[in-house]
C-alpha positions in Angstrom: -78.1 84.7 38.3 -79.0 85.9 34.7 -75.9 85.9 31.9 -76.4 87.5 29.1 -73.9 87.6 26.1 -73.1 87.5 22.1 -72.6 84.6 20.3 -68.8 83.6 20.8 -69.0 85.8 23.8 -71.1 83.4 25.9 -68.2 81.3 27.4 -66.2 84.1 28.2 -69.2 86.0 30.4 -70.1 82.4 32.1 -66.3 82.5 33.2 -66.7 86.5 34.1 -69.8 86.1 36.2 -69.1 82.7 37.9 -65.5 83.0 38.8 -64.9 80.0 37.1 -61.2 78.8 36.5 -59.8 78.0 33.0 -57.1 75.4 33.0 -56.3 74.4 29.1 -59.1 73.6 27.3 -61.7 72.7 30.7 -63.4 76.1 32.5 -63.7 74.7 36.1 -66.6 76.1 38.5 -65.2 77.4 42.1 -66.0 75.8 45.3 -68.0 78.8 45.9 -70.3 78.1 43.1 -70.6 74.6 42.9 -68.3 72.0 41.1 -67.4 70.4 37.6 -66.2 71.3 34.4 -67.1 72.6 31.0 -64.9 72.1 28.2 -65.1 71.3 24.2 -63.5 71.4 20.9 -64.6 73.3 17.6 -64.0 72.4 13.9 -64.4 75.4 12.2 -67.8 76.2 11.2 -69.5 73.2 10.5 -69.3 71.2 14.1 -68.9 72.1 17.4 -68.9 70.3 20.7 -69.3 71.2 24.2 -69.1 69.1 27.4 -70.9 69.6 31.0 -69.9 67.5 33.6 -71.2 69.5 36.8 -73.8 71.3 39.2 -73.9 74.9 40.5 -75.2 76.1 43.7 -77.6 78.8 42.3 -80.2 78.8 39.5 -78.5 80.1 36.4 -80.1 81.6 32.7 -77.9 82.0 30.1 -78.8 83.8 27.3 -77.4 84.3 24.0 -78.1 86.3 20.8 -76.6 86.7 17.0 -77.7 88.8 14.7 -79.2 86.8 12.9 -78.3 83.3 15.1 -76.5 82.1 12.0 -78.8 82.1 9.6 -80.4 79.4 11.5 -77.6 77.0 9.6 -76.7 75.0 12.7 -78.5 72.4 14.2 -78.1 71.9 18.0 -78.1 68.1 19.7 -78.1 68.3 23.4 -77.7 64.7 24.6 -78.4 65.1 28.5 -77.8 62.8 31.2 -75.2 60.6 29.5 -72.0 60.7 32.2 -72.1 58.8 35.7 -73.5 61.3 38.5 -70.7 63.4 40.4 -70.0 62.3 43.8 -70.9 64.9 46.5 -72.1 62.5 49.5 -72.9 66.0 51.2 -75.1 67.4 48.9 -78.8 66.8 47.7 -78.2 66.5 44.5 -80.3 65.3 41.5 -79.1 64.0 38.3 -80.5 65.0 34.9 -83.1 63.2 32.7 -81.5 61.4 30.2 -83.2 62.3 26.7 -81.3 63.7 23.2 -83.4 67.1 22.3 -82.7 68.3 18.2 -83.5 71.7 17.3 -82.6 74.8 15.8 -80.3 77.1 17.3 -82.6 79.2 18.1 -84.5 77.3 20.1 -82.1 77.0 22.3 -80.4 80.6 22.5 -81.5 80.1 26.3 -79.5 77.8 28.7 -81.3 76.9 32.1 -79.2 76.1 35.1 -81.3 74.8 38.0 -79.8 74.9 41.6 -78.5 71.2 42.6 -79.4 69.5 39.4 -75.9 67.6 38.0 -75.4 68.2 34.2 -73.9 65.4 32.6 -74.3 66.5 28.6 -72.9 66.5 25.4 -74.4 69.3 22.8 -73.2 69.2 19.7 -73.9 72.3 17.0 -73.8 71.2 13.2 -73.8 72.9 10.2 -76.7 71.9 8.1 -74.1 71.2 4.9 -72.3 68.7 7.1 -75.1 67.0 8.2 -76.4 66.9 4.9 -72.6 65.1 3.5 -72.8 62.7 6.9 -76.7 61.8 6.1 -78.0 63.0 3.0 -78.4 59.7 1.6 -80.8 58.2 4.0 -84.4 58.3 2.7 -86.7 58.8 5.9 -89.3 61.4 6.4 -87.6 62.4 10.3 -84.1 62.5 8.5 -85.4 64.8 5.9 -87.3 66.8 8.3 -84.2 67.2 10.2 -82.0 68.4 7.4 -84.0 70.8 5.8 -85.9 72.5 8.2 -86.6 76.3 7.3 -87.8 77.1 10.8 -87.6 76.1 14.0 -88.3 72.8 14.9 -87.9 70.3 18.1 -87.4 66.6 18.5 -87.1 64.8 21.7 -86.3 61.0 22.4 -84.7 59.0 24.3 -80.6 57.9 24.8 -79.7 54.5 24.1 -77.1 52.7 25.4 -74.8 53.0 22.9 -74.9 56.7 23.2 -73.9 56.5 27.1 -71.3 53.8 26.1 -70.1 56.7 23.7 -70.3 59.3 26.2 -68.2 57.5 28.8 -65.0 57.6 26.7 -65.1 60.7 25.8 -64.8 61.3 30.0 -61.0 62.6 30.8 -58.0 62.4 28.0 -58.2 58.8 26.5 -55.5 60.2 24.0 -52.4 61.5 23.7 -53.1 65.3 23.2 -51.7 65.5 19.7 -54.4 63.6 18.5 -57.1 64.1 20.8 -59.0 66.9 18.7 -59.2 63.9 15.8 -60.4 61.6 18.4 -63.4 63.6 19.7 -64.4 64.6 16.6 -64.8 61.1 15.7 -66.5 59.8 18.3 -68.8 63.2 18.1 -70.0 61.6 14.6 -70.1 58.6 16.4 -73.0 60.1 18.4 -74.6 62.1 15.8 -75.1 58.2 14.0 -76.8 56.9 17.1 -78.7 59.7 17.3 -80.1 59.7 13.7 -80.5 55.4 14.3 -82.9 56.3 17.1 -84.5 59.0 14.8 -85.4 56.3 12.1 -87.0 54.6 14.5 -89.7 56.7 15.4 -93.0 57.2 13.2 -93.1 58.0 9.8 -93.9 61.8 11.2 -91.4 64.8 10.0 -90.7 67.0 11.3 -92.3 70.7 11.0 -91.8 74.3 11.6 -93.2 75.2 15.4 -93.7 78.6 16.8 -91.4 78.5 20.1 -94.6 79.4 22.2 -96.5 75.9 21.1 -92.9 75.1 22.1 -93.4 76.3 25.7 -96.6 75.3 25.9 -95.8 71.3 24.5 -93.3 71.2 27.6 -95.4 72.8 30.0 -97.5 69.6 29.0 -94.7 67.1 29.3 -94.1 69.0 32.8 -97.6 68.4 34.0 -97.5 64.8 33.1 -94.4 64.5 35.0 -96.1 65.7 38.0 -99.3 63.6 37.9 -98.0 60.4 36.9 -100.7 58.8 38.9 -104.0 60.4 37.1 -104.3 60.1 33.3 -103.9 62.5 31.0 -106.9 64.6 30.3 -106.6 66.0 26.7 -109.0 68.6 26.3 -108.3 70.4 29.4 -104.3 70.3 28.5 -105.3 71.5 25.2 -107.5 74.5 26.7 -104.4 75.3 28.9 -102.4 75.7 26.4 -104.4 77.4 24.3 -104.6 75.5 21.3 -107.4 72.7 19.6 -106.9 69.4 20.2 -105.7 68.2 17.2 -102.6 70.6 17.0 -101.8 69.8 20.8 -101.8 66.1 19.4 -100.1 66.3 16.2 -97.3 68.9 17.8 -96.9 66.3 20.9 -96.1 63.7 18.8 -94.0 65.5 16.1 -91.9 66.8 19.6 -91.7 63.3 21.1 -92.5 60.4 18.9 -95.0 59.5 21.1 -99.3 60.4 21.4 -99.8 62.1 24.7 -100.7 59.0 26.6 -98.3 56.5 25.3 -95.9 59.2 27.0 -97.4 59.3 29.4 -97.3 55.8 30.2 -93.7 55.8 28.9 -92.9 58.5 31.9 -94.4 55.9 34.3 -92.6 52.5 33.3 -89.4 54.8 33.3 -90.2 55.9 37.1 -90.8 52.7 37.4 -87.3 51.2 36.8 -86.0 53.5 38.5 -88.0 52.7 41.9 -86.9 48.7 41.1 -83.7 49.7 40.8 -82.7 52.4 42.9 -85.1 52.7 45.8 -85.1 49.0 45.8 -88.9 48.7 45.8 -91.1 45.5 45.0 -93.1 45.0 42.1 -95.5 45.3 44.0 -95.1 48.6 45.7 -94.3 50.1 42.9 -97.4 49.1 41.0 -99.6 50.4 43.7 -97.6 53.7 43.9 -98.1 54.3 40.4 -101.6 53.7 40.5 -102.1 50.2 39.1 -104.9 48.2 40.8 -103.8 45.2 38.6 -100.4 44.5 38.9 -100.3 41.7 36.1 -101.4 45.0 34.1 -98.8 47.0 35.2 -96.2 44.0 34.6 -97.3 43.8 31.4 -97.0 47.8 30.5 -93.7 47.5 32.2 -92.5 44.8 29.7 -94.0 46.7 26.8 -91.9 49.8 27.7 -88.8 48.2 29.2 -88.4 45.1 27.6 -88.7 42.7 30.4 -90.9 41.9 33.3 -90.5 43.7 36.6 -89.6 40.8 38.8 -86.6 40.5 36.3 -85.8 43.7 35.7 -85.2 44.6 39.7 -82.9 41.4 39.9 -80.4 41.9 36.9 
């Protein structure tokens, strides 16, 4: 299903096309569709906040458009993955990668809905000017980058536990709802702080303008090395894929995601990783060999660089 609509008329065609029930302040998907909520709060023009707690039945675009997308003033946090997975013991359902993506509006004027995937997201829209009074002060190359990009730009990284501690809260109606709208926005600059903290902590690389097809192309990379996580990467044939030398494919990688290509890669792999431990309930062992490790003292090693702690203990906390 493709939605198309104009800037504040986006929610109101979602609702048009999908049936979906408004109750208050949440917009509740029908059986028919799938199930969850959307709901959020503005405050005026300098923040906005939406939340998706759900999963739909059908693949889904959404796509909006402003004229221009507001003066590219806005800056867009989609924090993804951050609620507990909806229960639906009958369904095949997959839950979202966590990660927190920063970018100009534009960049994200299209929303994908895949079939059977469970959105659990926060996305916040700030006004430059507020940003700017909130972080203004901090003297880091990524901040400044951030705050006065003139084109579009894209950051990804990862979501720290504070963030999903956040995110939990803001579940339901922990307040009376007098005071609620005081309360999310709160805890919505609560998040944007935790964001910015795990911001400071990558490289000393701003941030730079980047043409939305490199921005195609640098996730049809990350896409690839999702899907091969058992062959390293091979940079000059990703870099004649996509078109481009491999020095910008390099430099743009690392600008998007903190990280060269094959520390990512390696990062993708320890994260898989943990997972398998923990949810699959594999040994170290078997998990090593799956991921292509002949040494598993290597991989325990790489594991611990990524993770924090060894394997063995990882699977048993």
């Amino acid at each position: 299903m493709k939605i198309s609509a104009n800037g504040a008329g986006m929610m109101s065609e979602f609702i048009r096309n999908t049936g979906a029930i408004v109750q208050g302040r949440f917009v509740y998907l029908p059986e028919s569709m799938g199930a969850g909520f959307i709901t959020g709060f503005s405050w005026g023009y300098d923040l906005r906040m939406m939340m998706r707690h759900y999963y739909v039945k059908e693949d889904i675009s959404v796509e909006w458009t402003k004229e221009p997308v507001e003066k590219q003033e806005h800056i867009m946090f989609l924090l993804s993955g951050v609620f507990p997975p909806l229960t639906q013991p009958s369904e095949q359902l997959f839950s979202e990668r966590p990660n927190v993506l920063v970018c100009m509006q534009a960049v994200s004027a299209v929303i994908e809905m895949p079939s059977n995937i469970i959105f659990a997201s926060i996305t916040l829209g700030v006004s430059r000017r507020y940003l700017h009074q909130l972080f203004g002060h901090i003297d880091h190359p990524v901040v400044a980058g951030v705050l006065n990009a003139g084109d579009n730009f894209i950051l990804e990284t990862s979501v720290s536990a504070e963030i999903i501690h956040i995110a939990s809260e803001m579940l339901g109606q922990p307040v009376p709802g007098g005071i609620e709208s005081h309360y999310y926005k709160l805890k919505c600059e609560e998040l944007l702080c935790y964001v910015f903290s795990l911001l400071m902590e990558r490289e000393d690389v701003p941030s730079g303008a980047i043409h939305l097809d490199d921005v195609k192309a640098i996730y049809a990379i990350k896409l690839h090395l999702q899907a091969h996580l058992g062959e390293p990467p091979n940079i000059a044939l990703l870099a004649r894929n996509a078109a481009m030398s491999e020095p910008k494919l390099r430099k743009l990688f690392r600008q998007t995601f903190g990280k060269g290509v094959f520390e990512y890669y390696q990062y993708l792999r320890m994260e898989k990783a943990a997972r398998l431990l923990k949810e699959k309930k594999m040994t170290v062992s078997e998990v090593g060999y799956e991921l292509g490790f002949t040494n598993l003292s290597h991989f325990s090693r790489v594991f611990e660089k990524y993770i924090g702690i060894k394997p063995k203990k990882y699977s048993a906390i």
